[in-house]
C-alpha positions as a LaTeX table, in Angstrom:
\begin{tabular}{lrrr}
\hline
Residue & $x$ (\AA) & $y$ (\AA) & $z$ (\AA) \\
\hline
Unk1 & $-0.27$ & 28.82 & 37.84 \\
Unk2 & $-0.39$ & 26.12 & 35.56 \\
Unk3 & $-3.04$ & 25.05 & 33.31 \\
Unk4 & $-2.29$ & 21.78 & 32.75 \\
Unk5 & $-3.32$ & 19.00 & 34.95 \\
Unk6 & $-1.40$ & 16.42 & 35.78 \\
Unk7 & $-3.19$ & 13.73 & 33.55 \\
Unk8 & $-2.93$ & 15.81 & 31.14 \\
Unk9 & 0.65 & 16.28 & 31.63 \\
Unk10 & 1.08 & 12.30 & 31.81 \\
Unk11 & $-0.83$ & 11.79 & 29.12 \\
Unk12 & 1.12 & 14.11 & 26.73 \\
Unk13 & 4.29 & 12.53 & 27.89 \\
Unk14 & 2.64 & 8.86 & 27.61 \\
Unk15 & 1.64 & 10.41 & 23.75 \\
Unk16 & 5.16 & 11.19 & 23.25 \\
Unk17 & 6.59 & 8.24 & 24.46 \\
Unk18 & 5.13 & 6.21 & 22.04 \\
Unk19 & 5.83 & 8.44 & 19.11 \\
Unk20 & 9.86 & 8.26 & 19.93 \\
Unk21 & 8.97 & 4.18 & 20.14 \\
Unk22 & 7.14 & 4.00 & 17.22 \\
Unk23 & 9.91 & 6.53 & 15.19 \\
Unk24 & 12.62 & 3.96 & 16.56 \\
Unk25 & 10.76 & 0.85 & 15.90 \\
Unk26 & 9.59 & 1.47 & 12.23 \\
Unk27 & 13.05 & 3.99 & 11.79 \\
Unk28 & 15.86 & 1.71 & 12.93 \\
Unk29 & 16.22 & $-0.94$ & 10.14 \\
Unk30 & 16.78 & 1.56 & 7.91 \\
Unk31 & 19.00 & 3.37 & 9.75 \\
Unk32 & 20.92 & 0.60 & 9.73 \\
Unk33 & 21.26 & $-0.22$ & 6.17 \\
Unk34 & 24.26 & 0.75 & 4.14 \\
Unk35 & 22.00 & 1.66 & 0.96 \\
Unk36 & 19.64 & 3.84 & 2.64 \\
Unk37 & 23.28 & 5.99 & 3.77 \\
Unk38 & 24.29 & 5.66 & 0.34 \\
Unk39 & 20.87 & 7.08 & $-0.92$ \\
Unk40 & 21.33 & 10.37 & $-0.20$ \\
Unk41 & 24.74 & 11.19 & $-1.73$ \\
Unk42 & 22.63 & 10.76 & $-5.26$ \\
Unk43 & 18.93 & 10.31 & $-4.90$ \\
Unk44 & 17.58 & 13.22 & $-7.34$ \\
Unk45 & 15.88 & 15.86 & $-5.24$ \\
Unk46 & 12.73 & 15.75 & $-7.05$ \\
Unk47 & 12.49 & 12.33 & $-6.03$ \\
Unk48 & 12.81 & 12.88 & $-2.93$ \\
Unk49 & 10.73 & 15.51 & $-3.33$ \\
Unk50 & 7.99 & 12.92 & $-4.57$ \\
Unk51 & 8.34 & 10.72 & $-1.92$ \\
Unk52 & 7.61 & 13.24 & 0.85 \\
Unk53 & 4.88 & 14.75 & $-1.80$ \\
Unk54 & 3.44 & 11.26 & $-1.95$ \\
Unk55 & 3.27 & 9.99 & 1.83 \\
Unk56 & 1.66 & 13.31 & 3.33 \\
Unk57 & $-1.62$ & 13.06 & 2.63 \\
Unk58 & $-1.78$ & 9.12 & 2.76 \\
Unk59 & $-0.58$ & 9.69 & 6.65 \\
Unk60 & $-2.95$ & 12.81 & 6.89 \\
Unk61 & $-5.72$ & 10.34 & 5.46 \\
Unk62 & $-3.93$ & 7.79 & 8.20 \\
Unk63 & $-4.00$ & 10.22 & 11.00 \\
Unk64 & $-8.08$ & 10.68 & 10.85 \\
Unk65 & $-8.13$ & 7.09 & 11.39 \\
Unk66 & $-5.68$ & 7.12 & 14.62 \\
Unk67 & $-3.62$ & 10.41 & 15.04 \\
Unk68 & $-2.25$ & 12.01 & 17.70 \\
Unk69 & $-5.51$ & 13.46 & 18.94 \\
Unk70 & $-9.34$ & 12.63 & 19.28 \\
Unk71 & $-10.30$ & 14.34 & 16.22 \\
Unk72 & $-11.49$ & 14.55 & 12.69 \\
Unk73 & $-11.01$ & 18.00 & 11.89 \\
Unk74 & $-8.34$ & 18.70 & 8.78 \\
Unk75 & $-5.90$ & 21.15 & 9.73 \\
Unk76 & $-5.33$ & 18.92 & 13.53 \\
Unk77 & $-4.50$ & 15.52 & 11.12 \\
Unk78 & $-2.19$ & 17.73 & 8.79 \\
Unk79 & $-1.00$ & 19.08 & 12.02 \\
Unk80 & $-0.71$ & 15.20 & 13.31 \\
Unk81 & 1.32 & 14.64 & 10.49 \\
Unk82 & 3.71 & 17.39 & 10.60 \\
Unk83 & 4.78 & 16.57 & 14.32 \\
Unk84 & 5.01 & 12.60 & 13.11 \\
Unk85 & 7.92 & 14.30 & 10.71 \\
Unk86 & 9.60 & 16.31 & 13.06 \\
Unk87 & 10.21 & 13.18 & 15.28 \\
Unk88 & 11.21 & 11.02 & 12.57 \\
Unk89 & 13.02 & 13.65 & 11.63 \\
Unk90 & 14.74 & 15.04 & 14.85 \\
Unk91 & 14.82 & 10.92 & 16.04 \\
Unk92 & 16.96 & 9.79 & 12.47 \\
Unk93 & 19.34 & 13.08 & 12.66 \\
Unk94 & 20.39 & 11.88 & 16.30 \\
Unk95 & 21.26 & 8.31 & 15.47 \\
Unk96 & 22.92 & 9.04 & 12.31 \\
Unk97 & 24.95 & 11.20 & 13.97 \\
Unk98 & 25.84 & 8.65 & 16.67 \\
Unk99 & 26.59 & 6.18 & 14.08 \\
Unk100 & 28.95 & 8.29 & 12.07 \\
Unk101 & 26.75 & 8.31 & 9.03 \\
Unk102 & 26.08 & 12.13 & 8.72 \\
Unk103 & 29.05 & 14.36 & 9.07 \\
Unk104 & 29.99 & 18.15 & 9.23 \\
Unk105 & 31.84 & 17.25 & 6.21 \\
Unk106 & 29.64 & 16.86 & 4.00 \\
Unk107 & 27.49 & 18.82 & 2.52 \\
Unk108 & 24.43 & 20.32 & 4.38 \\
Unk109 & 22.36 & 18.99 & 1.47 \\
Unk110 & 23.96 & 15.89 & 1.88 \\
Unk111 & 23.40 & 15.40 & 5.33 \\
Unk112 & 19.58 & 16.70 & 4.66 \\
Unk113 & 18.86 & 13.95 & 2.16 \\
Unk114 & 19.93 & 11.29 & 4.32 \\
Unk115 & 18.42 & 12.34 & 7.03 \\
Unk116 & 14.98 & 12.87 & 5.29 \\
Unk117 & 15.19 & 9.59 & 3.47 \\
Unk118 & 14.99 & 8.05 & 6.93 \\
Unk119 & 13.06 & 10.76 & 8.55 \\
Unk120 & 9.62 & 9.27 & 5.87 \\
Unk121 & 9.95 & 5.77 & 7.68 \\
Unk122 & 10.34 & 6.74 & 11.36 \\
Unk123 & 7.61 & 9.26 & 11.04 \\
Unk124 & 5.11 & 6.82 & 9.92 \\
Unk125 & 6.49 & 5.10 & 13.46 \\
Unk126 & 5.66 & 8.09 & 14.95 \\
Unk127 & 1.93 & 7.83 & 13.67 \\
Unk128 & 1.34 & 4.68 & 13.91 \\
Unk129 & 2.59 & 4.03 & 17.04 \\
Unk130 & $-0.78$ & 4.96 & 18.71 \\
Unk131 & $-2.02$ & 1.74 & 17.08 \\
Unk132 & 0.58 & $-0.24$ & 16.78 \\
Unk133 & 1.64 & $-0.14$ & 20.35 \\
Unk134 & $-1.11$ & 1.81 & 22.05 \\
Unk135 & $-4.33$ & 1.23 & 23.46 \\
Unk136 & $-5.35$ & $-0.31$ & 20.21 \\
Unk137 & $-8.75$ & 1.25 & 19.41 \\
Unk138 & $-10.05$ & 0.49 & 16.30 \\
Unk139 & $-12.20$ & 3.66 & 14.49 \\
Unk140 & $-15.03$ & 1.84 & 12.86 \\
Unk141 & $-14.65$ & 4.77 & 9.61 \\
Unk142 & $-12.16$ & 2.37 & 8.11 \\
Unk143 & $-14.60$ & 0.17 & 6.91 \\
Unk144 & $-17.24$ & 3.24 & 6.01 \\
Unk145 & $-14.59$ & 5.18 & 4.41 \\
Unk146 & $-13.11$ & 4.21 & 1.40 \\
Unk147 & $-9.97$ & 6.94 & 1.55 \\
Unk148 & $-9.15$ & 5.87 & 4.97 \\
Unk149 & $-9.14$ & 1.97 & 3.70 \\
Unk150 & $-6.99$ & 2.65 & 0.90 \\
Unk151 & $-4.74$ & 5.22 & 3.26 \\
Unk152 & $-4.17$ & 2.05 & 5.38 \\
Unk153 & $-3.78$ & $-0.05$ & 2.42 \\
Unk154 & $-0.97$ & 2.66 & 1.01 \\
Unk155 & 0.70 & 2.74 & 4.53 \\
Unk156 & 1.42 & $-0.97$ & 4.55 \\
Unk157 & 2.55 & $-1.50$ & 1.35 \\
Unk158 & 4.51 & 1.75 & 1.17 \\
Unk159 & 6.65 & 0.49 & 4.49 \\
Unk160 & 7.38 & $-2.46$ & 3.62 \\
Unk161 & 8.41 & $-1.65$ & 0.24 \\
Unk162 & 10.61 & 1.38 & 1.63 \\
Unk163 & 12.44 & $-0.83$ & 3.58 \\
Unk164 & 13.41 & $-3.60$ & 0.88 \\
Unk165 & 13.06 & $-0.87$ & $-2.44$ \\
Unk166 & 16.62 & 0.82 & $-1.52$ \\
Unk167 & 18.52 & $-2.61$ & $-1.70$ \\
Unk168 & 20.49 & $-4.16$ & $-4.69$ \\
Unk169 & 18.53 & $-7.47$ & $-3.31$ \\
Unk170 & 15.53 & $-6.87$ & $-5.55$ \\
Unk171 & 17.53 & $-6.71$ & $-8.77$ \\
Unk172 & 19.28 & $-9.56$ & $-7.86$ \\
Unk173 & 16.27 & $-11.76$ & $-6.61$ \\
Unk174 & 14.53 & $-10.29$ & $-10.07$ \\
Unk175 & 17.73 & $-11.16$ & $-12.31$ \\
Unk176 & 18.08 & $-14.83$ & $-11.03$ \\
Unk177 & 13.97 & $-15.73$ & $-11.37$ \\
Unk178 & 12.65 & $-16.89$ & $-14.50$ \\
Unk179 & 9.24 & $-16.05$ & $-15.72$ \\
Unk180 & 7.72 & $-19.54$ & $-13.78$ \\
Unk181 & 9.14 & $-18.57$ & $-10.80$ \\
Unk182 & 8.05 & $-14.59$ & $-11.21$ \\
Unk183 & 4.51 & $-16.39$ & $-11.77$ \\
Unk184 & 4.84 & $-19.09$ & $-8.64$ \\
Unk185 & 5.82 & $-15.68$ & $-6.20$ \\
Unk186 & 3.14 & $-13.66$ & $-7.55$ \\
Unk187 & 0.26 & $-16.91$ & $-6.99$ \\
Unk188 & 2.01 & $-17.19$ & $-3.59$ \\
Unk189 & 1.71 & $-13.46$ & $-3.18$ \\
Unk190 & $-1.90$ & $-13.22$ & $-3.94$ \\
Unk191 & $-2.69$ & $-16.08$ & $-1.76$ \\
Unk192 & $-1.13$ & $-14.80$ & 1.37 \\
Unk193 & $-2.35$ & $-11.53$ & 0.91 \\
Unk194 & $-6.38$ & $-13.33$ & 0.58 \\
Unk195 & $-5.46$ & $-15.28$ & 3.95 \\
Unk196 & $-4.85$ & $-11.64$ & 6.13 \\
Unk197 & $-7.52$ & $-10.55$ & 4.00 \\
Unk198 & $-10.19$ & $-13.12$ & 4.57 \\
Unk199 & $-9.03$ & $-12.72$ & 8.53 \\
Unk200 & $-9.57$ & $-9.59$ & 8.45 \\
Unk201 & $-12.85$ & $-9.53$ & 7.53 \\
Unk202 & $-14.27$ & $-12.43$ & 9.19 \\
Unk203 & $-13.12$ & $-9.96$ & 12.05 \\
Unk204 & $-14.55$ & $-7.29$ & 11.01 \\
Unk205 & $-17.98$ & $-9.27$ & 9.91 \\
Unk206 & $-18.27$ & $-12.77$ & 11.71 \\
Unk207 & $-22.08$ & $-11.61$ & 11.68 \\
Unk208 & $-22.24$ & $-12.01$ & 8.04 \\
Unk209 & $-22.55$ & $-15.25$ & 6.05 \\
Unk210 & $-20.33$ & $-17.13$ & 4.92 \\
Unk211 & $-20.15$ & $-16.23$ & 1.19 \\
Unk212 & $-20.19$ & $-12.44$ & 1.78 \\
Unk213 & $-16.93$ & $-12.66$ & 4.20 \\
Unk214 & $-15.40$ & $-14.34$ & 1.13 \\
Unk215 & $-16.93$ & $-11.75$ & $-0.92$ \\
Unk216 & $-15.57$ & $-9.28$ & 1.16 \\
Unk217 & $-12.13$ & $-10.90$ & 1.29 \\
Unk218 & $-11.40$ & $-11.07$ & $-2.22$ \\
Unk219 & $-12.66$ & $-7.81$ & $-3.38$ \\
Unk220 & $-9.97$ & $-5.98$ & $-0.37$ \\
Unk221 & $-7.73$ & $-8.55$ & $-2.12$ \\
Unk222 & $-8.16$ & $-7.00$ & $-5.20$ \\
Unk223 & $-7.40$ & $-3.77$ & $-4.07$ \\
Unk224 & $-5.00$ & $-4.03$ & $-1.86$ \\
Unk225 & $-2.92$ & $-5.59$ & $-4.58$ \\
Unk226 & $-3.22$ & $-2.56$ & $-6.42$ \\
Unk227 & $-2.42$ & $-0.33$ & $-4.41$ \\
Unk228 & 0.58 & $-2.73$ & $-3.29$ \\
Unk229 & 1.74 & $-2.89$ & $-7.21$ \\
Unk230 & 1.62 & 1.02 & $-7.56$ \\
Unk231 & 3.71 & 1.82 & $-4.49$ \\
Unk232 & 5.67 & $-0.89$ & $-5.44$ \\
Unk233 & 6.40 & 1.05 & $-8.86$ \\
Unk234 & 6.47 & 4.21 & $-7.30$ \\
Unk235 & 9.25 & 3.21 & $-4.70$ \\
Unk236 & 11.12 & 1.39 & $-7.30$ \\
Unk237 & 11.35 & 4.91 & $-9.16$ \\
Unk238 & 11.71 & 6.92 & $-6.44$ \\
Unk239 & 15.15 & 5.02 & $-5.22$ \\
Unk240 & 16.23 & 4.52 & $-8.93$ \\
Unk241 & 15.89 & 1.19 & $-9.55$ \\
Unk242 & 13.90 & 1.28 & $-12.82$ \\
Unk243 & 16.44 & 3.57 & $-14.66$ \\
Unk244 & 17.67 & 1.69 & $-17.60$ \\
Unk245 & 15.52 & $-1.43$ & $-17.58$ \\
Unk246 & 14.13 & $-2.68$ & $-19.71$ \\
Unk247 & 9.58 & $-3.50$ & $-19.76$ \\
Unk248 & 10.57 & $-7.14$ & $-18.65$ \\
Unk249 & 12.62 & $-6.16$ & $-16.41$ \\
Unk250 & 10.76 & $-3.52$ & $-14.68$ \\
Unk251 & 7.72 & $-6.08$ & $-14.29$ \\
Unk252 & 10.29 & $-8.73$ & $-12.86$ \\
Unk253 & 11.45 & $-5.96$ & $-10.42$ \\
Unk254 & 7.91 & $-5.04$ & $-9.44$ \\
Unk255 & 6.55 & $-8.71$ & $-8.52$ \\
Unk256 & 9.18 & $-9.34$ & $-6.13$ \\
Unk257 & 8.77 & $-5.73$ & $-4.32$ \\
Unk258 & 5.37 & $-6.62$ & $-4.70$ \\
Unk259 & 5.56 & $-9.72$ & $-2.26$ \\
Unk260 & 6.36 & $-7.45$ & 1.02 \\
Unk261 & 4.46 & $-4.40$ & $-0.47$ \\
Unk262 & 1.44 & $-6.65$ & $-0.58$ \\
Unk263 & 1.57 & $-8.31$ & 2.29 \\
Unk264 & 2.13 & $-5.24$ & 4.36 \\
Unk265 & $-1.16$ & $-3.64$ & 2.70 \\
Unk266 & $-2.89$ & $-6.59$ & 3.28 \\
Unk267 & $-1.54$ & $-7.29$ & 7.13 \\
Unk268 & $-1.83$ & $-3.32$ & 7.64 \\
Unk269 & $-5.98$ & $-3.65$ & 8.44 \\
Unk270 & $-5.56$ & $-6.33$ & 11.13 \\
Unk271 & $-2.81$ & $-3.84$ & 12.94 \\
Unk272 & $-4.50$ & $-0.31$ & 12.35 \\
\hline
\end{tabular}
């Protein structure tokens, strides 16, 4: 006999539905970028290594706020977050294989590091996707816990940045700015990432005066751009892009990966 009703039943397939959206949705651009292919013929292990090291417990911190299941207990979020991998995982190896990018010829470490470089972005899909195209239930603890805040924060930026870091685009953009327009994107940066922020909290606060939303605003500003400028450093590294630059060039580098890394810890509050 079984032991699982049939709502249950539906609701474990509705659950895995949206994790197999979510892996596709957040997974796909990437799997469809040349660079990200490339990646994994000579991305160093260790960095690899580092970026798998780095995003676990930001999506376990991620997966108390929304996981997979009603729950705040540690071992069922790390659990959350190992079944996010496996379907970014198991969801990346299938369409690489469809579009020709993996192959028996290669070798198996090969394959693995392409598949795992792309596994990291459909996995936070996987996670997400309870929030991002779910019933949309907000847990109040992100604005009463600090670590889930800056979780969400790292989530944003750390997406965004994965999916522009791998490209020759940011050296470019970097090589052909000069040090006005480095300064104009960074202004514009910081100013777009105080307009989701100030919307954000009037949101979260339209009780509250005035001058404390704005208070509010510019001090999840604040951090938010730094947590956008470290994962913006840290992806940079982790795909290679810093090796042989010079200081200036490394800062140039950083402030434009820091325009989608910010904005996507900035927007990340007003979709989690």
């Amino acid at each position: 006999m079984s032991t699982i009703s049939n709502p249950d039943r539906q609701s474990v397939w509705i659950e895995i539905g949206r994790a197999v959206a979510g892996a596709f949705i957040f997974g796909l651009p990437l799997m469809m970028t040349m660079e990200m292919w490339w990646m994994g013929f000579y991305i160093h292990p260790l960095r690899l290594l580092a970026l798998i090291v780095v995003s676990f417990p930001i999506l376990v911190c991620v997966s108390n706020v929304i996981g997979f299941r009603h729950t705040r207990e540690w071992l069922d979020n790390v659990l959350d977050v190992f079944v996010a991998y496996a379907f970014g995982f198991v969801i990346s190896a299938t369409t690489l294989m469809l579009f020709n990018s993996i192959s028996w010829n290669y070798f198996s470490e090969i394959n693995f590091q392409i598949v795992m470089l792309q596994a990291i972005p459909a996995s936070f899909g996987a996670l997400l996707a309870r929030s991002e195209i779910g019933s949309g239930q907000h847990d109040s603890s992100i604005e009463k816990r600090n670590i889930d805040r800056l979780a969400v924060l790292a989530i944003g930026a750390m997406y965004l940045a994965f999916n522009v870091a791998p490209t020759e685009e940011v050296q470019l953009i970097a090589y052909q700015m000069s040090f006005w327009h480095q300064l104009a994107l960074l202004v514009m940066t910081l100013a777009i990432m105080y307009i989701f922020s100030e919307a954000g909290s009037f949101s979260a606060a339209s009780k509250r005066a005035a001058y404390r939303n704005i208070g509010f605003a510019l001090s999840y500003t604040g951090t938010a751009f730094m947590v956008a400028m470290l994962a913006s450093v840290f992806m940079l590294w982790g795909f290679g892009r810093l090796d042989g630059l010079a200081f200036s060039q490394i800062i140039a580098n950083a402030v434009v990966l820091l325009f989608p890394a910010g904005i996507g810890a900035a927007a990340a509050r007003l979709i989690i």
